[in-house]
C-alpha positions in Angstrom: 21.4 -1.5 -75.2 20.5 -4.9 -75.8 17.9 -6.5 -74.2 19.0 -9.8 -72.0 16.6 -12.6 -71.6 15.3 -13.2 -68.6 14.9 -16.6 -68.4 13.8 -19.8 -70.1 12.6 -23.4 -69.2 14.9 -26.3 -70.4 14.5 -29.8 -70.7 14.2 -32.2 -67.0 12.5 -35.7 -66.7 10.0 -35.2 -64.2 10.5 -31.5 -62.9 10.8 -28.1 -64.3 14.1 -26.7 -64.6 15.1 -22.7 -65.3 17.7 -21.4 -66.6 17.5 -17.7 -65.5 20.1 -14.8 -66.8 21.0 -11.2 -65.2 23.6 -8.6 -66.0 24.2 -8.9 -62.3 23.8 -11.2 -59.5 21.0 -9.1 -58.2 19.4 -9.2 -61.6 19.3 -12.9 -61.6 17.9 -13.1 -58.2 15.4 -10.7 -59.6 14.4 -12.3 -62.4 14.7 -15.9 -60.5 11.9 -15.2 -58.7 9.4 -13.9 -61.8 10.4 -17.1 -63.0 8.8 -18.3 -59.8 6.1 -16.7 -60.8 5.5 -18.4 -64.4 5.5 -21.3 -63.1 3.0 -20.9 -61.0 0.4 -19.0 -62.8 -0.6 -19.5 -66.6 -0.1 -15.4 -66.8 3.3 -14.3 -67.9 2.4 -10.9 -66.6 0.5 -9.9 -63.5 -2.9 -7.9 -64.5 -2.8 -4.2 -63.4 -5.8 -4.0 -60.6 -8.5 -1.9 -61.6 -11.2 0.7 -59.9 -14.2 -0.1 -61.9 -17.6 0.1 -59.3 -19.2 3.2 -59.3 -20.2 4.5 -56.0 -24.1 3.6 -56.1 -22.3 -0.3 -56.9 -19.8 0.5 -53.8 -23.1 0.9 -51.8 -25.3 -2.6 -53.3 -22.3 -4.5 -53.3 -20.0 -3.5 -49.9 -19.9 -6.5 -48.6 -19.6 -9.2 -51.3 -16.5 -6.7 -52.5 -14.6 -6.4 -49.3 -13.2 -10.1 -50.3 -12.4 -8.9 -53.2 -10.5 -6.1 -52.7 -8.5 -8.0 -50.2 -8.1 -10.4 -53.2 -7.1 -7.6 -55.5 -5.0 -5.6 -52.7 -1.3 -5.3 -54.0 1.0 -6.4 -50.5 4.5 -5.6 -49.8 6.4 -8.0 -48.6 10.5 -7.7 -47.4 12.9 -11.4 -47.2 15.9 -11.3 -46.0 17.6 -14.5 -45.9 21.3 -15.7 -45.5 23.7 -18.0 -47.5 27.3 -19.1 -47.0 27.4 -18.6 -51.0 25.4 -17.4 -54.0 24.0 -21.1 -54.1 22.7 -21.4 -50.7 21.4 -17.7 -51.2 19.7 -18.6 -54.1 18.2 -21.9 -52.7 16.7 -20.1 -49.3 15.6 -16.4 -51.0 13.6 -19.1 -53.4 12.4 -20.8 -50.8 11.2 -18.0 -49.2 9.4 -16.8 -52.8 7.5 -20.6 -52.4 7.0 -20.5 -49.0 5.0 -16.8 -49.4 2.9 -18.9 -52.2 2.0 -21.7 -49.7 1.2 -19.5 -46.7 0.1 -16.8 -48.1 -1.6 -17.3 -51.6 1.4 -14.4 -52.8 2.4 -13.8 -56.0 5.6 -11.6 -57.0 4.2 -8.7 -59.4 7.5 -6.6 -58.9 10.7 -7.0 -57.0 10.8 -3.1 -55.6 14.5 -3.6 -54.1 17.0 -6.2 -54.2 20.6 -6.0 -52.5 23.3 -8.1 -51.6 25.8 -8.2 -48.7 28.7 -9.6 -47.6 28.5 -10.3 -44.3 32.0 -12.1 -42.6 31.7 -15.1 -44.0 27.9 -15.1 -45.2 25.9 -13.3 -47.6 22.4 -11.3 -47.2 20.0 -11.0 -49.5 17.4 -8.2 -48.8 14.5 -8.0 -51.0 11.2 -5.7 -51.0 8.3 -7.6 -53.3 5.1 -6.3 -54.2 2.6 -8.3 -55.0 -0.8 -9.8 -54.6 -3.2 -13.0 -54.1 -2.7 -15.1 -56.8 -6.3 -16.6 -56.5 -7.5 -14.4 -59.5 -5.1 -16.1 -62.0 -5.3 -19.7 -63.3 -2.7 -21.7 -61.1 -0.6 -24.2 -63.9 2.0 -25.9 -61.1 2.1 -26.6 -58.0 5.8 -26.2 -56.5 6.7 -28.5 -53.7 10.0 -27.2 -53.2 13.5 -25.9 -54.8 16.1 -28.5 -54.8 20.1 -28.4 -55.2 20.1 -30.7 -58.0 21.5 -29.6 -60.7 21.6 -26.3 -59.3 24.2 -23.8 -60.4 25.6 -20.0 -60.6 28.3 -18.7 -63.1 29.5 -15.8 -64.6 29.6 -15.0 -67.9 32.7 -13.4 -70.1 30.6 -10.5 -70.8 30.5 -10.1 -66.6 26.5 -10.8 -66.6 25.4 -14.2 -64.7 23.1 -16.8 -65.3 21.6 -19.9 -63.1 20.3 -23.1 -63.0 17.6 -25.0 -60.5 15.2 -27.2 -60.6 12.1 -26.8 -59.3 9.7 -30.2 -58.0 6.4 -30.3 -58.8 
């Protein structure tokens, strides 16, 4: 089985703009938001959280490590968002990955579940994420928001997908 990239950062003026693949719209969904996640932190991969205090630390150091277990806590988090087509989906499930950056210093480390629905005349996206504070990685970008430009979803002839968006900075 060959392995399909995943995605990969092409040439904009002034913003950053992916060009993400999947052998199915889920996938790409998927692997939109880890692309998220590049951009965000210098990491390519999130770092496995480890025990590492013995229990005579656990009892010197209670305190100053309850922050940092919050820190280092992985979080679930579910989005389920709406689109009258696989662009708007795209545009509001990514703006829901950014918004959970903003509010709530998250970072994706694993999409868990991923499915789309048709829905009458609407689609559903419903996602479950793990992940964690990104405060323990180097931040490279700070993304202000997704935008339409130049946005796009197609279908390849060997039935995978692959799409476009740019991101502002």
């Amino acid at each position: 089985m060959n392995k399909i990239k995943k995605f990969e950062f092409l040439e904009h003026t002034a913003d950053v703009k992916i060009r993400v693949y999947g052998r199915s719209i889920e996938k790409v969904f998927e692997n939109s938001a880890y692309a998220i996640r590049r951009v965000i932190i210098k990491n390519k991969r999130i770092k496995e959280n480890k025990k590492i205090l013995s229990n005579k630390n656990k009892i010197n150091k209670k305190n100053a490590n309850s922050k940092n277990k919050e820190k280092n806590e992985i979080k679930k988090r579910k989005i389920k968002v709406f689109g009258k087509d696989y662009l708007s989906l795209l545009y509001n499930f990514l703006e829901e990955i950014i918004y959970l950056v903003d509010a709530e210093n998250f970072v994706v480390k694993k999409i868990d579940k991923i499915e789309l629905k048709k829905i009458k005349d609407n689609f559903l996206i419903v996602s479950l994420i793990e992940g964690e504070d990104f405060s323990r990685y180097k931040l490279t970008n700070n993304i202000k928001a997704i935008t339409y430009n130049e946005m796009k979803i197609n279908k390849k002839g060997d039935n995978s997908f692959f799409c476009e968006f740019v991101l502002d900075l």
